[in-house]
C-alpha positions in Angstrom: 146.5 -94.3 -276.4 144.0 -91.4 -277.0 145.2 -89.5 -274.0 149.1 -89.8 -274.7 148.6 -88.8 -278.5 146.2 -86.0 -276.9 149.0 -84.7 -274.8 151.8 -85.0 -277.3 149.5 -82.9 -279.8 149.3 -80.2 -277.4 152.8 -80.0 -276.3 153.9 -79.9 -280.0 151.4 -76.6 -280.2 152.8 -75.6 -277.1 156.4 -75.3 -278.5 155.1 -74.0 -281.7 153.7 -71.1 -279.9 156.5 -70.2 -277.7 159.0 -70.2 -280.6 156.3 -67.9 -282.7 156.5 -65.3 -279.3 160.1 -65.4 -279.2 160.7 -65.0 -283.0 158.5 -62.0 -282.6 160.0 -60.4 -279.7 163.7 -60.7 -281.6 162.0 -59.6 -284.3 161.1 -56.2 -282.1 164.0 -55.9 -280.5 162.0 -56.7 -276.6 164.5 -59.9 -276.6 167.2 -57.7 -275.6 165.9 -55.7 -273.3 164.1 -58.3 -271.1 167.7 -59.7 -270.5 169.0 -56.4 -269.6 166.3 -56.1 -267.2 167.1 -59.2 -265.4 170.7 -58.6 -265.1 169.9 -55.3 -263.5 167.2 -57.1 -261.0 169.8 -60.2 -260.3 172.8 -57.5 -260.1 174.3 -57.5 -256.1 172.3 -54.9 -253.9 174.7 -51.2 -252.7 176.9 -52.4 -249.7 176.3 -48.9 -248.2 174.5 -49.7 -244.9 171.9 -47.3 -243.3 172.8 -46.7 -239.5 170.8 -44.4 -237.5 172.1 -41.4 -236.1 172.5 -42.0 -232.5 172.3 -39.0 -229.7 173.6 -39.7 -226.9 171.4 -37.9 -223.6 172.6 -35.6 -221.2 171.6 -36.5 -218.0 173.8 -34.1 -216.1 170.7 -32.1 -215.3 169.2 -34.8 -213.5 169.8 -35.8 -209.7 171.4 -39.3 -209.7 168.9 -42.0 -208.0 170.7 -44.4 -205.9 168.9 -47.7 -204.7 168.6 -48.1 -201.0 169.4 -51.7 -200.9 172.5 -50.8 -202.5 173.4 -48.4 -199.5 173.1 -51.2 -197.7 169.3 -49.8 -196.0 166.8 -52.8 -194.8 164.1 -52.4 -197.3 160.8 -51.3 -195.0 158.5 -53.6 -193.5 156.1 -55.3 -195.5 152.7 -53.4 -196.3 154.5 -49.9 -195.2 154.8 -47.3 -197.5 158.8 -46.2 -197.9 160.0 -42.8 -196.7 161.2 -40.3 -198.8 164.3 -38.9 -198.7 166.1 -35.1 -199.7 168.9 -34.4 -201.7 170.9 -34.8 -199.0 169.9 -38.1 -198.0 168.1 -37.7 -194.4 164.7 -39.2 -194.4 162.9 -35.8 -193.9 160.2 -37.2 -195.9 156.1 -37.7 -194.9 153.7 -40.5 -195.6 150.3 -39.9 -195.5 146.8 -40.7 -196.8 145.2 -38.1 -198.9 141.5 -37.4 -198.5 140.5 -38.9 -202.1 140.9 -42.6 -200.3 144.8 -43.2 -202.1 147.9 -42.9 -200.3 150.3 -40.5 -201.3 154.3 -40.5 -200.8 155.2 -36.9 -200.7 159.4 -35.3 -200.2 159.8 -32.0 -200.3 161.2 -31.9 -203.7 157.8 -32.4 -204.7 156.2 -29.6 -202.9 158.8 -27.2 -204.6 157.6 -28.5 -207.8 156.5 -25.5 -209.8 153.8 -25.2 -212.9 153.7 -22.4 -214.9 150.9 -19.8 -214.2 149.6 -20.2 -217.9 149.2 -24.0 -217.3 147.5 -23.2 -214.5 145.1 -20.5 -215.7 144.2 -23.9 -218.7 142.9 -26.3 -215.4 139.5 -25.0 -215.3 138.8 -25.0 -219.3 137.2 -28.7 -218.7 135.2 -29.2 -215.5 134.2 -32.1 -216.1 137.5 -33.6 -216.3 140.2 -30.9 -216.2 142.2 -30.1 -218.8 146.2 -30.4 -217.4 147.8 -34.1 -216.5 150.2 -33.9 -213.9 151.9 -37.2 -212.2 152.5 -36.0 -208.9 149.4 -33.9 -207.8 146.5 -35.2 -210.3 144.7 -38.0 -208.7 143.7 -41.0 -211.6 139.6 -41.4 -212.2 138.9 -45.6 -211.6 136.5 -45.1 -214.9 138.5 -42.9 -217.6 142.0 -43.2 -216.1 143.4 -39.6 -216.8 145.4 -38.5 -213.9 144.6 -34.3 -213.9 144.2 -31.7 -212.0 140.2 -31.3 -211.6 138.6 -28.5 -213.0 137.7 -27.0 -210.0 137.7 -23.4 -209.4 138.4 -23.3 -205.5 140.1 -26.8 -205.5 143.0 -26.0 -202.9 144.5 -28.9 -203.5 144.6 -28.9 -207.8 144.7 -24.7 -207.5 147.6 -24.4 -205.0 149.0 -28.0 -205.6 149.0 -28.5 -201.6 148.7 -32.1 -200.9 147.0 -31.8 -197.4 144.2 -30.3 -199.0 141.2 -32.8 -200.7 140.6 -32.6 -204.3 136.9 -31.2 -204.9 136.8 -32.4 -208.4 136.8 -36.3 -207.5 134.7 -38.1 -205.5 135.8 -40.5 -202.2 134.3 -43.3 -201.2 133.1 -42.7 -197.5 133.3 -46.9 -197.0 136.6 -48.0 -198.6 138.4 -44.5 -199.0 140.2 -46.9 -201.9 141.2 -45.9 -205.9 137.9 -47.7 -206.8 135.6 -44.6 -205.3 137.9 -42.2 -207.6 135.5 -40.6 -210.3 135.7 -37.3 -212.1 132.8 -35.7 -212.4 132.3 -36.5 -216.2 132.5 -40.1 -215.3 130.4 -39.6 -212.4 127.5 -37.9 -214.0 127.8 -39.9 -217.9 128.4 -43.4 -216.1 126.1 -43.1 -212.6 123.8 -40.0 -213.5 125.1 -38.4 -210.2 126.5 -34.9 -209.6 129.4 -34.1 -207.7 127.7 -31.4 -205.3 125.6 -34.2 -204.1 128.4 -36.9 -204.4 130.2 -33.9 -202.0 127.2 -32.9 -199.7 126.3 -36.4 -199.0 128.5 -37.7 -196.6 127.7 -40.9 -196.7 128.3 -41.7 -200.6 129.6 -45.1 -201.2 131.0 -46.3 -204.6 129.3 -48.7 -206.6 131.8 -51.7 -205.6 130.8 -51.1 -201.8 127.2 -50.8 -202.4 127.3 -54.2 -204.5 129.4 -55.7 -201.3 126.7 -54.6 -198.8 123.9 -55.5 -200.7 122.6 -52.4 -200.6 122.0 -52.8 -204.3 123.3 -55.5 -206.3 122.8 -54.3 -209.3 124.6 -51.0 -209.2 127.7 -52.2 -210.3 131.2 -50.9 -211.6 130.7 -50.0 -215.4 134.3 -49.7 -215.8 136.0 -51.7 -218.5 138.6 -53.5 -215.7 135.9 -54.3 -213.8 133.4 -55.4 -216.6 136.3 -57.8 -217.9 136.7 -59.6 -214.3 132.8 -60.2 -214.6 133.3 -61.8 -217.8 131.4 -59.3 -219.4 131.7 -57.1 -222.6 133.0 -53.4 -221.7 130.1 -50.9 -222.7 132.4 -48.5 -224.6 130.9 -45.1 -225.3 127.2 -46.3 -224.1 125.5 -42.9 -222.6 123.8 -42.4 -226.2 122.3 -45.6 -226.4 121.0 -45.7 -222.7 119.4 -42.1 -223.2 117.9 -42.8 -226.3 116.3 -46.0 -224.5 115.1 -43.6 -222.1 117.9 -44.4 -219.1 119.8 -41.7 -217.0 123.3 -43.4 -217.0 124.8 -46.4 -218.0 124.4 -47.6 -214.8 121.1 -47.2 -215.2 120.5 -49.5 -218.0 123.1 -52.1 -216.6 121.4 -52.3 -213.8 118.5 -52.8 -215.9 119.8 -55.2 -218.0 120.9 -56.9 -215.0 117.6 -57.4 -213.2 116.0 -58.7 -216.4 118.9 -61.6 -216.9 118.0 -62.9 -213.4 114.6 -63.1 -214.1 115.1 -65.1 -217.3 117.2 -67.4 -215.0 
């Protein structure tokens, strides 16, 4: 009975304070104006509708692509690479492998492809890992990804954008000749402390995925992120500072290190 008669004491004070604030609002005026303001918040949103401007493109421009299978062509055998064809549809096109160990499809279209002589003149601002992307003639670093022309100054193939020549500016692996061998030479000398006039004098140079698969040294292993991830290990991120304040040449260096002492342990 102590709790009910608790309870019913407090509600009565309850309703005793609410009709003392309500008195007083009225008494300000403030009664009025919260029911204006709720009407105005409850009142039915504008019916005007925001639609975006839309622009239609002008392709015009553009040379219409037209799929092969749908001019009745036999797609080509599997494991081939696909001809190219011109503008006016004979296959005049070449397939070929370029010297930095990917294969290229080339057409002629592509070799009269023209850059600007100021873009051109900005290629060699950045040696280490040139300083102007371009799809068709850059050739894409395995470690940083950024498909540019190298910084090289007598690059033939990034200078002159001819195909046939090798790019200077990126190393190949002399074993798998595959995208995996494919370092600028940022990469090359922050990742695997090695330089790219020895990486090009030495013949011989294999990337660190072949010299794992030999067993030439089976710790020297591929510090990229893709490659960390399929180890089921952590990607470094930006690790040179770390591994030269620990007194380590590259990151390769201290993975390698790192490495040697978790077999040990084992």
């Amino acid at each position: 009975m102590g709790k009910f008669r608790a309870k019913s004491d407090y509600e009565q004070l309850r309703k005793a304070r609410i009709s003392e604030n309500q008195a007083r609002l009225a008494s300000l005026g403030l009664q009025k104006t919260i029911q204006e303001l709720r009407s105005l918040n409850s009142s039915p949103k504008s019916d005007k509708i925001h639609v975006r401007k839309y622009s239609k493109v002008d392709y015009s421009s553009t040379p219409l692509r037209h799929s092969a299978r749908l001019r009745g062509k036999s797609p080509p055998p599997q494991g081939e690479l696909a001809y190219f064809e011109d503008s006016d549809g004979s296959e005049n096109g070449k397939k070929r492998g370029s010297s930095s160990g990917h294969l290229v499809r080339a057409e002629r279209s592509l070799r009269r492809r023209h850059i600007s002589p100021e873009a051109l003149a900005r290629r060699c601002q950045s040696k280490g890992r040139g300083s102007l992307y371009d799809p068709v003639y850059g050739i894409c670093c395995h470690f940083c990804r950024q498909k540019k022309l190298c910084g090289e100054e007598d690059c033939k193939r990034c200078g002159n954008l001819d195909m046939d020549q090798p790019c200077i500016g990126k190393t190949d692996c002399s074993s798998c000749h595959s995208s995996n061998g494919i370092l600028c030479r940022a990469c090359l000398k922050v990742r695997y402390g090695e330089e790219m006039e020895q990486v090009r004098s030495n013949k011989e140079w294999m990337c660190p995925h072949c010299m794992e698969e030999k067993g030439i040294n089976p710790y020297w292993v591929c510090n990229s992120s893709f490659c960390l991830k399929k180890r089921k290990m952590v990607p470094t991120g930006i690790a040179i500072f770390r591994a030269r304040e620990m007194g380590y040449k590259s990151v390769a260096h201290l993975l390698m290190d790192e490495l040697q002492r978790a077999d040990k342990r084992v």
